[in-house]
N, C-alpha and C positions, 0 to 999 in steps of 0.2 A: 457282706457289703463290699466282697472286693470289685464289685465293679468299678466304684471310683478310681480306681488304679487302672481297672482297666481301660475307660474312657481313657486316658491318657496317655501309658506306656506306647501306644501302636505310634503317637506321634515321632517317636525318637527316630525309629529305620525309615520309617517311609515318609516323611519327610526329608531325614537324611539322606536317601538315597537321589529322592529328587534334587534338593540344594546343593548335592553334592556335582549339579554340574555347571553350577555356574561357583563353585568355590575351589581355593587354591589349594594342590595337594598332592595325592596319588595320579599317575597318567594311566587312567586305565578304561579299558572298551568296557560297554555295556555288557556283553556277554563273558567278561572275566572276573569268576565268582570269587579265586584266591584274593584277584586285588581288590574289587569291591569289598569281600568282608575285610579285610585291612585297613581299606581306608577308614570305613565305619567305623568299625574297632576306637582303630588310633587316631582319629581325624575328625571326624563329624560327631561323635558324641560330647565331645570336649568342647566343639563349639556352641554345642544344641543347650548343655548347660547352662554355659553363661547369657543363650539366651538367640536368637537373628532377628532384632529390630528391624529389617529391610524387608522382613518376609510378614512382623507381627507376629513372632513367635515370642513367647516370656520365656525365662528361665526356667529350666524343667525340677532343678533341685536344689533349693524346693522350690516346689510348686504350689501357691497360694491361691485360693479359692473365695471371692466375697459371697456367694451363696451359690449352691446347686438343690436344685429340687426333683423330689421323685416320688411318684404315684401309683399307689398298687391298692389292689382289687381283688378279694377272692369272695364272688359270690355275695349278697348283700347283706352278711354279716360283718365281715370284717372289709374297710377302705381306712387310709390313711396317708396322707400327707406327707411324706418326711422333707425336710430341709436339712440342710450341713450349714452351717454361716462360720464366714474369719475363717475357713479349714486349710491344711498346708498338709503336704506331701511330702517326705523323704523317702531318698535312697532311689531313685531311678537314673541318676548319672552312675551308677553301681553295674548297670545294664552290661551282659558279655553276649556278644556276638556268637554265637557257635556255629553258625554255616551259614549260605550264601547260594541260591540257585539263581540262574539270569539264563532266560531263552530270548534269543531276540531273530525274530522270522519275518523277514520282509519289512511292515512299519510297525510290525507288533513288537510289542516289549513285555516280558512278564517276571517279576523278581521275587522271589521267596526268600525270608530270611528266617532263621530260627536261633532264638535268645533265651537268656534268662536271666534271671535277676534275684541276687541273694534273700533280699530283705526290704520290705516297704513298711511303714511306719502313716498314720495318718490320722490325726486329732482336728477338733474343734468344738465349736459348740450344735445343738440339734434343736427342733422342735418338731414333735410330731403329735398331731391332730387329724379326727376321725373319728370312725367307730367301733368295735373291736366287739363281737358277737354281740353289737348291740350299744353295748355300754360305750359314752360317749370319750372319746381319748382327749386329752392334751397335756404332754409332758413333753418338756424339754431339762435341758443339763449340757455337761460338758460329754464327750466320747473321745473315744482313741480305736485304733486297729494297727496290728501285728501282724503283716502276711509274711511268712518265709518262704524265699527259692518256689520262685512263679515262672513258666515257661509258657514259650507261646509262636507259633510258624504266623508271622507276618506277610499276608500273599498281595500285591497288588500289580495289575495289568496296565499298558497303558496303549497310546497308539499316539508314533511319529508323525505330526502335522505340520506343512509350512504354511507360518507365517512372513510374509513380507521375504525378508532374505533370508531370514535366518528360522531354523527348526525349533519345535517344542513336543513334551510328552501331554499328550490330549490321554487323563487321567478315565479307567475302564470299568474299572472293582479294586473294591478295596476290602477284604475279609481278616478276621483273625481270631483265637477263642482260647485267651489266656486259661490255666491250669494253675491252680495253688498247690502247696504241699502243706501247708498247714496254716492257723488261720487263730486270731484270740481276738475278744474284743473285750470294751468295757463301754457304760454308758453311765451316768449320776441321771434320776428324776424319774426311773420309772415305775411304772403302775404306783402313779399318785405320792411319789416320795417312799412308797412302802418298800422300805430296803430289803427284805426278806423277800419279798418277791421277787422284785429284780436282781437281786441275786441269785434264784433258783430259773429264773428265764436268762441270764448271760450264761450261767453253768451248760446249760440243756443248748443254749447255741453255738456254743464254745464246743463240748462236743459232736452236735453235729450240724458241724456247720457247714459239711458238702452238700446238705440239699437245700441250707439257706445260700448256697452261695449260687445252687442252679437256678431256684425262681429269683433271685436279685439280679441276676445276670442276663436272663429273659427280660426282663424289665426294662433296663438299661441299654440292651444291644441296641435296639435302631437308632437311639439320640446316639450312641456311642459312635456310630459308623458312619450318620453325616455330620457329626462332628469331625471326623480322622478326615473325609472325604473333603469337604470343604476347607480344609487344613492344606491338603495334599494339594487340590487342584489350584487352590492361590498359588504355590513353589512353582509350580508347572506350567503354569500362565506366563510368571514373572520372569521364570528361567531357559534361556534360550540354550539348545545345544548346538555348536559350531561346528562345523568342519562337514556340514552336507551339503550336497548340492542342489537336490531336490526330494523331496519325498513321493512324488512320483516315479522315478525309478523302480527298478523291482529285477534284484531284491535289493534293498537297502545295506549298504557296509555296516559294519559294529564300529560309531562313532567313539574318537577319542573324546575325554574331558578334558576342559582347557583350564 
């Protein structure tokens, strides 16, 4: 189930990297990858934490959850429902920048960042209802999850447009496909309260849990990515970058941040 982390971690960079031009900091061109991941680093993550009210961003850690839902389907034996409710997030202001690519060609823009992140932490409570080879499901409890040192290349594109006087990033793609290194969970209520079972089913996902993490994470991709996208493209709207004259021009300068 690391997707629920991953729904969210992409928000840190690429966000930040957009916000990062209408906030005060590093003076650096779009196309300079030393001072972008710098700034990032030491600058926009620290703010993304405590949270940018102006943009509709919450605090990223933690990060609290009044419910998220998700639906999976193999065949018409097994469907099931899952819910998270009250769920909360730790350890993504943990996040370490490890590089920085920025192409900028004319009015296109495109930023690669590649991260990692020691440790993520995520409890609440669940319900999940369906069918399960038939037999009718519904069990809920409390849960938790343990992911250690998750990495992941954050790509997104974008393309320089003016507005009015002043310029903005008209947001292109947005991609990215976190990796875990390792993975535990725990859940209280399944298969019917029978504790021996559900402990011989967290054992069995506990070890392999890289191919529950590949069908969880197919699952989850498309909400995950117009979730990120629709994130992105509000910063981008809202945040003007100065110092152009026109985006008509051609080729476009590498604008400073003000």
């Amino acid at each position: 189930m690391q997707l629920f982390l991953a729904r969210f971690t992409p928000l840190l960079l690429l966000l930040a990297a957009a916000s990062a031009f209408g906030l005060e900091g590093y003076k650096c061109k779009l196309d300079d990858s030393a001072c972008l991941k710098n700034y990032l680093q030491n600058d926009v993550i620290g703010r993304f934490s405590k949270g940018l009210p102006e943009f509709g961003v919450k605090s990223f850690d933690p990060l609290s959850f009044k419910q998220l839902t998700f639906n999976y389907e193999a065949g018409p034996a097994i469907k099931a429902t899952l819910d998270h409710i009250d769920a909360t997030l730790y350890g993504l202001s943990k996040t370490k920048v490890l590089d920085v690519r920025t192409e900028l060609s004319g009015p296109n823009f495109k930023i690669e960042a590649s991260v990692s992140i020691p440790k993520l932490f995520y409890e609440g409570l669940y319900t999940c209802k369906g069918e399960w080879l038939l037999i009718p499901v519904d069990w809920s409890g409390k849960f938790n999850m343990s992911l250690g040192y998750i990495t992941d290349t954050w790509k997104l594109s974008a393309v320089l447009m003016q507005r009015g006087d002043d310029a903005y990033l008209q947001l292109e793609d947005v991609s990215f496909s976190p990796k875990v290194t390792n993975f535990n969970t725990y859940a209280s209520g399944l298969f019917w309260g029978n504790e021996e079972a559900g402990n011989f089913a967290l054992a069995m996902t506990n070890r392999y849990w890289s191919g529950f993490y590949d069908v969880m994470w197919k699952l989850a991709e498309p909400d995950v990515l117009k979730t990120i996208s629709d994130a992105v493209r509000s910063v981008f709207s809202k945040t003007p970058i100065s110092g152009l004259a026109s985006v008509a021009a051609s080729p476009l300068p590498a604008p400073s941040f003000d």
